[in-house]
C-alpha positions as CSV (number, residue, x, y, z in Angstrom):
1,X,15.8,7.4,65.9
2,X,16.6,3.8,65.0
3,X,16.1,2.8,68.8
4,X,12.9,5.0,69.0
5,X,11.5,2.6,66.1
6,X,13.1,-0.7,67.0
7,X,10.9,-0.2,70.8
8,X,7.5,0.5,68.7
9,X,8.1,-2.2,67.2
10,X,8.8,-4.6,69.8
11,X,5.8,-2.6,71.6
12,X,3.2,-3.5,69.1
13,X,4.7,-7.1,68.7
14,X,4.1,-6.9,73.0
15,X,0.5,-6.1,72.2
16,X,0.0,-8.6,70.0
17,X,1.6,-11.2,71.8
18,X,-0.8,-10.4,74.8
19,X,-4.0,-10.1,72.8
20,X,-3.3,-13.7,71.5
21,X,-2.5,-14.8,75.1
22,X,-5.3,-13.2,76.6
23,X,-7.3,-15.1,74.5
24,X,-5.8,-18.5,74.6
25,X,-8.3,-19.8,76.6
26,X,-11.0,-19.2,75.0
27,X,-10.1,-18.6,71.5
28,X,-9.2,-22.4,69.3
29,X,-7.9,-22.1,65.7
30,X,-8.3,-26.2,65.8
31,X,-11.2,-28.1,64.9
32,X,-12.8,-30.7,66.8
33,X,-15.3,-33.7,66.3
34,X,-17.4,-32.7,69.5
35,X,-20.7,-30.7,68.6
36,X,-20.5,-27.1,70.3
37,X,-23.0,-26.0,73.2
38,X,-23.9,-23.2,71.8
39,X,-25.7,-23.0,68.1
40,X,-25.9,-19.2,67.2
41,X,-28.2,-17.7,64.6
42,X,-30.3,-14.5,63.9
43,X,-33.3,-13.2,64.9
44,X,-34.8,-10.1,63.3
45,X,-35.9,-7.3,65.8
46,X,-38.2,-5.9,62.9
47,X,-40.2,-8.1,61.1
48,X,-44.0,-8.5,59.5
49,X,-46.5,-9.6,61.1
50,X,-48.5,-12.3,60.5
51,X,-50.7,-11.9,57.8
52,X,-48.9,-8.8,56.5
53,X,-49.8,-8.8,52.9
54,X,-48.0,-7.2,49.7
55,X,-48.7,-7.2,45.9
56,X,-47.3,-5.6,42.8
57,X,-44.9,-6.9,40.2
58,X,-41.9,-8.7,40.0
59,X,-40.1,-6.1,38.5
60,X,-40.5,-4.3,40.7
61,X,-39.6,-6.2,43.9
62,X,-36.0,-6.4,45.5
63,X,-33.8,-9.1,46.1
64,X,-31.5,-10.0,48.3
65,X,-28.2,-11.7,47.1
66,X,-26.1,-13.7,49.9
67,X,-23.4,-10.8,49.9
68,X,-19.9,-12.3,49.5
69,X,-17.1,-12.4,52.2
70,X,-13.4,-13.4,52.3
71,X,-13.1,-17.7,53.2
72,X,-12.9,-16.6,56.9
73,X,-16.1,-16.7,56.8
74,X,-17.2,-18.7,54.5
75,X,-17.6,-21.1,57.6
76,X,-20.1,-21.9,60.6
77,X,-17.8,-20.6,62.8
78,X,-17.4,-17.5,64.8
79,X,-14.2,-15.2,63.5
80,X,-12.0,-13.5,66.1
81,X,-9.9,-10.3,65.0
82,X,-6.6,-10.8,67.1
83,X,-5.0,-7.9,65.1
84,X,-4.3,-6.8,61.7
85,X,-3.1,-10.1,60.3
86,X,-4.6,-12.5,62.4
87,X,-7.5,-14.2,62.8
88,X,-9.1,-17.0,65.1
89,X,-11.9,-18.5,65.9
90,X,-14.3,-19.0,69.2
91,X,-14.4,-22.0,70.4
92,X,-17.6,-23.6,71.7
93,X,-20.3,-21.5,69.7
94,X,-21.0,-22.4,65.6
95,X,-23.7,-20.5,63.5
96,X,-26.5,-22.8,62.2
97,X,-26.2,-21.2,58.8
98,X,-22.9,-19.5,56.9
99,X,-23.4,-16.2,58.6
100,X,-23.9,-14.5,54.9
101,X,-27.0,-16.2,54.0
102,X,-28.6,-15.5,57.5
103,X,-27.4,-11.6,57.1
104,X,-29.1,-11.4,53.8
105,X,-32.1,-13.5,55.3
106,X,-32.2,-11.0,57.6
107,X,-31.8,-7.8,55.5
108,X,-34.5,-9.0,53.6
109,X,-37.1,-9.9,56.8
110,X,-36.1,-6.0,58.0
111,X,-37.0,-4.4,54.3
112,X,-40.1,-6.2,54.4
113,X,-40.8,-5.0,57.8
114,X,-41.2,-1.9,56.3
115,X,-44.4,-2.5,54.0
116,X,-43.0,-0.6,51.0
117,X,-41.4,-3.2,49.2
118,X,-41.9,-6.7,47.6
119,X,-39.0,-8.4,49.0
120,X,-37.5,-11.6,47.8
121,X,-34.2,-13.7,48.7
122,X,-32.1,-15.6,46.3
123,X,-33.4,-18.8,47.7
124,X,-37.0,-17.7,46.5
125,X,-36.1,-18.3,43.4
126,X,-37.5,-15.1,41.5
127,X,-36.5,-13.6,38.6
128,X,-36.3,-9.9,38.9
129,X,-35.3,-7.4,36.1
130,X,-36.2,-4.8,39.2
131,X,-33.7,-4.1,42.1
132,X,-31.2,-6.4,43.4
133,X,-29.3,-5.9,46.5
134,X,-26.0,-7.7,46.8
135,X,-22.2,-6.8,48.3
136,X,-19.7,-8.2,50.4
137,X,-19.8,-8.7,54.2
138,X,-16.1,-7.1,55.3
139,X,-17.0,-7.7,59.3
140,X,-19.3,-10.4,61.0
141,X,-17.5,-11.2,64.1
142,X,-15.8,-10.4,67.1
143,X,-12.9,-8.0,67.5
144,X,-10.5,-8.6,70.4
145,X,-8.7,-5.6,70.4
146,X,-11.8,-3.7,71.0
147,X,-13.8,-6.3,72.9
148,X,-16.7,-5.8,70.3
149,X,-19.2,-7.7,67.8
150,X,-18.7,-5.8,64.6
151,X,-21.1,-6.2,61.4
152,X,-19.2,-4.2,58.5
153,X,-20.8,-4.4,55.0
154,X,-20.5,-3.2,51.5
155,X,-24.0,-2.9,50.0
156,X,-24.1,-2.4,46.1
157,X,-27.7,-1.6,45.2
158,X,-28.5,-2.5,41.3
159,X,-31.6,-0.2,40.3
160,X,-33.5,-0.9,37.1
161,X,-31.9,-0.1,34.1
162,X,-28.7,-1.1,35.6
163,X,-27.6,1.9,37.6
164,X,-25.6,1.3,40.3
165,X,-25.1,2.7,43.8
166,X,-22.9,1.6,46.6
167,X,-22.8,2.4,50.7
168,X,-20.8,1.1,53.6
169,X,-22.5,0.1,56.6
170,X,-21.0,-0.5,59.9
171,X,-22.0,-1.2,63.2
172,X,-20.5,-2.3,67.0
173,X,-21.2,-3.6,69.9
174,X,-18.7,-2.7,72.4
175,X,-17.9,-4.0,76.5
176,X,-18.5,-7.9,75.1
177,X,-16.3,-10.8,77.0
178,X,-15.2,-13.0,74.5
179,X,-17.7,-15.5,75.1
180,X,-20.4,-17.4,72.9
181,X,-23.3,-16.9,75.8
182,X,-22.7,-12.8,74.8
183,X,-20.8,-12.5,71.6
184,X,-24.1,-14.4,69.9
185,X,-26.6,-11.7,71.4
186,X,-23.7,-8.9,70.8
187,X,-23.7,-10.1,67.0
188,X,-27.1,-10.9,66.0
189,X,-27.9,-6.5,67.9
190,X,-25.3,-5.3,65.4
191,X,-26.2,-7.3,62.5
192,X,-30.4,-5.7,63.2
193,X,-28.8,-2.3,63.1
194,X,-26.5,-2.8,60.2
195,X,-30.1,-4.2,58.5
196,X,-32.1,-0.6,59.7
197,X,-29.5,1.2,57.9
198,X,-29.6,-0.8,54.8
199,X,-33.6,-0.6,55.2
200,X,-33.7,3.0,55.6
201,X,-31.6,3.6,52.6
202,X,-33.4,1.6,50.0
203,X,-36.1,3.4,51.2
């Protein structure tokens, strides 16, 4: 029994040594002074067309809060998932923005999309006593073990009158070569379905 779980162990420490090997070449946990040639950001697949138009009150609209996420990434750069406990970054590619305040840029452009709601973000600077969409973005990277850009996020909806209700929202990208020319695309598809979901719930 003892042997049977000493050679699991060394099994998965095989794995993981591979995963990170695998990846050595094109995964960096050091920084660097040279600009990266690749700048990633997102684009919405849904959004209003020009001269879309929406009125109503301020109490009633919704904003959109920058959701919050662990200091992995509360950076430009783009977080690989080696395994459980490890984390690096791709080399080569940086997101224009923190990739929080683009995600809730970009929940917010899909809601309004949708021509039900007033929508706001938090750089808007409007006070709402209406609904307020916040939460924490778990996943917004790319995951070696599966070879997929995963968007994984925590939405906490505050209703007026202070009710709360929460949902997790997930989505992936599978088949993607750890590389900044497709993990970018790979990212910004999962992060547009991740915002339909949260769209489709607020209703």
């Amino acid at each position: 029994m003892i042997g049977g779980t000493g050679a699991m162990h060394s099994s998965r420490w095989t794995i993981a040594a591979a995963l990170v090997l695998g990846l050595s070449g094109c995964v960096s946990l050091g920084g660097g002074g040279k600009a990266p040639p690749t700048l990633l950001r997102l684009s919405a697949t849904q959004s209003a067309p020009a001269g879309t138009a929406l009125s109503g009150k301020v109490s009633d609209a919704i904003v959109v809060l920058d959701p919050e996420t662990d200091r992995s990434l509360a950076v430009t750069r783009v977080e690989v998932q080696v395994d459980d406990s490890n984390v690096a970054y791709l080399p080569a590619a940086l997101w224009v923005e923190r990739p929080s305040h683009m995600f809730a840029a970009l929940v917010a452009e899909t809601v309004r999309a949708g021509g039900k709601h007033l929508v706001f973000t938090a750089d808007e600077a409007v006070t709402s006593s209406g609904t307020r969409l916040g939460g924490r973005l778990i996943a917004f990277g790319y995951d070696a073990r599966e070879q997929a850009a995963v968007v994984r996020y925590d939405a906490v909806w505050t209703a007026p009158g202070g009710s709360v209700s929460t949902k997790r929202f997930e989505a992936k990208v599978p088949g993607v070569a750890a590389k900044p020319e497709l993990v970018g695309p790979a990212l910004n598809r999962a992060a547009n379905q991740v915002a339909a979901q949260v769209a489709d719930w607020l209703g």
